[in-house]
N, C-alpha and C positions, 0 to 999 in steps of 0.2 A: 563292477568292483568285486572283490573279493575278500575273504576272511581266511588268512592261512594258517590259523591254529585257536580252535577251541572248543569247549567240551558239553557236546550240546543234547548228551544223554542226562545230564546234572538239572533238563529243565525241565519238571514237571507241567508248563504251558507250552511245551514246544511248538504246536499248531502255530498262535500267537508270535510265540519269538520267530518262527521264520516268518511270516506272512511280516512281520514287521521290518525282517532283513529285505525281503522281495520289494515295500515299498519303497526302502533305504536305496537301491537299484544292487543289492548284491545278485552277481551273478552265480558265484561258485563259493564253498566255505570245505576249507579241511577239520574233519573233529576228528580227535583225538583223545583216544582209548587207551589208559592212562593205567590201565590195573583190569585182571582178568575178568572181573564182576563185570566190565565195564563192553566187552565183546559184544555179548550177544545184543545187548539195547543198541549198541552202536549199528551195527550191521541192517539192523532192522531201519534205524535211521537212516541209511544210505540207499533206501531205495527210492527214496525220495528224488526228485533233481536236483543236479546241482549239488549234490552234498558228494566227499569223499572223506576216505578213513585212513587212517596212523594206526598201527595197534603197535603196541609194546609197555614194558611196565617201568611207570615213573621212579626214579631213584628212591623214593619213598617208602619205595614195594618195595623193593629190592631184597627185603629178608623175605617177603610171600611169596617168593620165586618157589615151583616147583617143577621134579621131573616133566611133569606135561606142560606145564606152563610156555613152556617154545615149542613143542610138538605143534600144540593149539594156535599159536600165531603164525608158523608155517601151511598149516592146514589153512587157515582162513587168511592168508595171504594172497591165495589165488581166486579172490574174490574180484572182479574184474574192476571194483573201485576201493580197492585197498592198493592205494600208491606210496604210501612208504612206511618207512616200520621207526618207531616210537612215541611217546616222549619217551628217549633213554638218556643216560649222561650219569652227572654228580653232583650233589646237592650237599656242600660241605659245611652249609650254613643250618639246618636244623639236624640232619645226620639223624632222621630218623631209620635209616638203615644204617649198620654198620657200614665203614667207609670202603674194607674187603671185599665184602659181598656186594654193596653197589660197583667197582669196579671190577668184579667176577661178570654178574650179568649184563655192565654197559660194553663187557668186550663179546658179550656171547650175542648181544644185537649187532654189532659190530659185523659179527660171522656170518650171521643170518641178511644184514644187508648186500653184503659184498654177495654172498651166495645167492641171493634172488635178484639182485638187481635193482634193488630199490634203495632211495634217499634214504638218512637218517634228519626224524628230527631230536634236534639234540636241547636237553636241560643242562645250563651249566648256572651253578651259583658258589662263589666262592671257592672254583673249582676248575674255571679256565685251562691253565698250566696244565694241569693234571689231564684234563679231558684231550687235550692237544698232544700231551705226548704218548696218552694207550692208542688214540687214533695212527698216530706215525707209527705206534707199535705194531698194531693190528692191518694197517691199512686203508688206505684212506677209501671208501665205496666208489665207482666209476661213477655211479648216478649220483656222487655230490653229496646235498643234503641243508639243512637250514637251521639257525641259531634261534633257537623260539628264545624271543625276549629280551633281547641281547641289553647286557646291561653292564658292558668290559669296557676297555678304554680303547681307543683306534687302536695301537699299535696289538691289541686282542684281535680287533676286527679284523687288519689286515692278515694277521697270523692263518685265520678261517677263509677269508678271501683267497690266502694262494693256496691252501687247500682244496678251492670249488667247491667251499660252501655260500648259501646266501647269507645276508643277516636279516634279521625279524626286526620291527620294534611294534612295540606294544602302544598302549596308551600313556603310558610314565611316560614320554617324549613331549606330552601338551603339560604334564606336573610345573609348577612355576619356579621350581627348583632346578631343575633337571636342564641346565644349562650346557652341559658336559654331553649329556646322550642327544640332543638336539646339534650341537656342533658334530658327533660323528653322522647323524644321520644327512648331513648335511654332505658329510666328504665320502660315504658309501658312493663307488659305481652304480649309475643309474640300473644297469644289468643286472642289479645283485642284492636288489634292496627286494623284501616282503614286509606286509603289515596285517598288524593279527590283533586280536582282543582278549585272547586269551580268557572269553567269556568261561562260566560267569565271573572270572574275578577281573582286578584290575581295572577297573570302567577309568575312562578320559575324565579331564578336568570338570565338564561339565555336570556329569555322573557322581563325581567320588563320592562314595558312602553309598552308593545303590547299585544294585545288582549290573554287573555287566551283561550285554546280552552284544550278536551281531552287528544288529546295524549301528550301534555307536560307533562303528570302525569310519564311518565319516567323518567323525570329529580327526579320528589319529590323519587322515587323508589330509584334511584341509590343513592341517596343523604342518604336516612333512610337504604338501604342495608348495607354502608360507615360505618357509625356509629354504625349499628347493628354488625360489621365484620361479613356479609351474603356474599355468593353468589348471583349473582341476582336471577338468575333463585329459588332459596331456598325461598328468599325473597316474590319474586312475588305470587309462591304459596300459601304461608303465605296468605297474603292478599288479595289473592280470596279465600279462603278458610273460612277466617274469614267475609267476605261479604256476600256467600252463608249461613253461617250460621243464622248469622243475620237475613237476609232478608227471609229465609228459601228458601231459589234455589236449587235444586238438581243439582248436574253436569250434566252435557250435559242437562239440560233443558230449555239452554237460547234460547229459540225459540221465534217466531212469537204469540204478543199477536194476 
């Protein structure tokens, strides 16, 4: 099993959180480096097994952008387990960056994917449209890219699907509310689906109210196997399989950056 998007410099017991992913059976987890502070812990963290890295700055950031600030993620791009570049996108819903400026530097990741060859993973909230059509502007990346979180309506999803993008879901898919993201997750191509925890926030039904970490991403597993009428174990492959692709991982080559 795997974790394809969460941010595992945010845990002061890290030791613990993986060893507890390890007995969950996660094989591989992508973290995601979220804001420039967020580099160097990260990188250090990826020497680890198993582990790889996203760097780009969250919509968030978007005003703490500066000239070095893509130098620095170019440079450290060529880190042999640095496979794709963000969280970028737009976040229309708290607009803690001006809306300009996050779509200034969600097209300047944009450049920088198409240029190195790497996935985008993309934030989008209340911002869909918008993120769909700087993409058509800019370019859609050849290595694709993945919807962290997806929380749009199908006809969003398939919008990103003929793009060659994946979609993500998180743990809101097991929410008892969330009737609506369980019915797309249900009509996503098997090829095309990932599943993330987006630790530490967002933890599964069972969790809510405490800290998300990895291995809860069994709960989101059992929850989308349910719905899919999978077996687990059928299920689980599925979504390492489509991760590995993605990110381009060989099997058995989740080793030590």
């Amino acid at each position: 099993m795997v974790d394809a998007h969460c941010h595992l410099e945010m845990f002061e017991d890290l030791d613990g959180v993986l060893q507890r992913a390890r007995d969950a059976g996660l094989e591989a987890i992508l973290t995601v480096a979220a804001e420039e502070e967020a580099f160097g812990p990260s990188l250090k963290i990826v020497s680890r097994k198993g582990i790889y890295l996203s760097l780009g700055i969250h919509p968030h950031n978007a005003k703490d952008v500066t000239g070095g600030t893509f130098r620095e993620i170019e440079k450290l791009a060529s880190h042999p387990k640095v496979v794709a570049i963000g969280e970028t996108g737009l976040d229309f819903y708290r607009n803690l960056s001006p809306r300009k400026i996050q779509e200034e530097v969600f097209r300047r990741h944009i450049e920088m994917a198409n240029r190195l060859g790497l996935p985008l993973v993309l934030h989008c909230r209340q911002s869909y449209q918008r993120v769909l059509e700087i993409l058509d502007e800019e370019g859609i990346p050849e290595a694709g890219g993945m919807v962290h979180c997806f929380s749009g309506d199908m006809s969003t999803a398939e919008e990103f699907l003929k793009r060659g993008f994946y979609i993500s879901f998180s743990g809101t898919i097991t929410y008892p509310k969330a009737h609506t993201l369980r019915t797309i997750a249900r009509e996503v191509p098997l090829d095309r689906v990932l599943l993330e925890t987006d630790a530490p926030f967002l933890s599964p039904q069972p969790y809510r109210g405490k800290r998300n970490e990895p291995a809860y991403i069994m709960e989101t597993l059992r929850l989308w196997a349910q719905i899919r009428e999978m077996e687990l174990d059928g299920a689980r492959g599925i979504i390492g399989e489509n991760f590995r692709r993605l990110f381009r991982i060989r099997e058995g080559e989740d080793g030590e950056g």
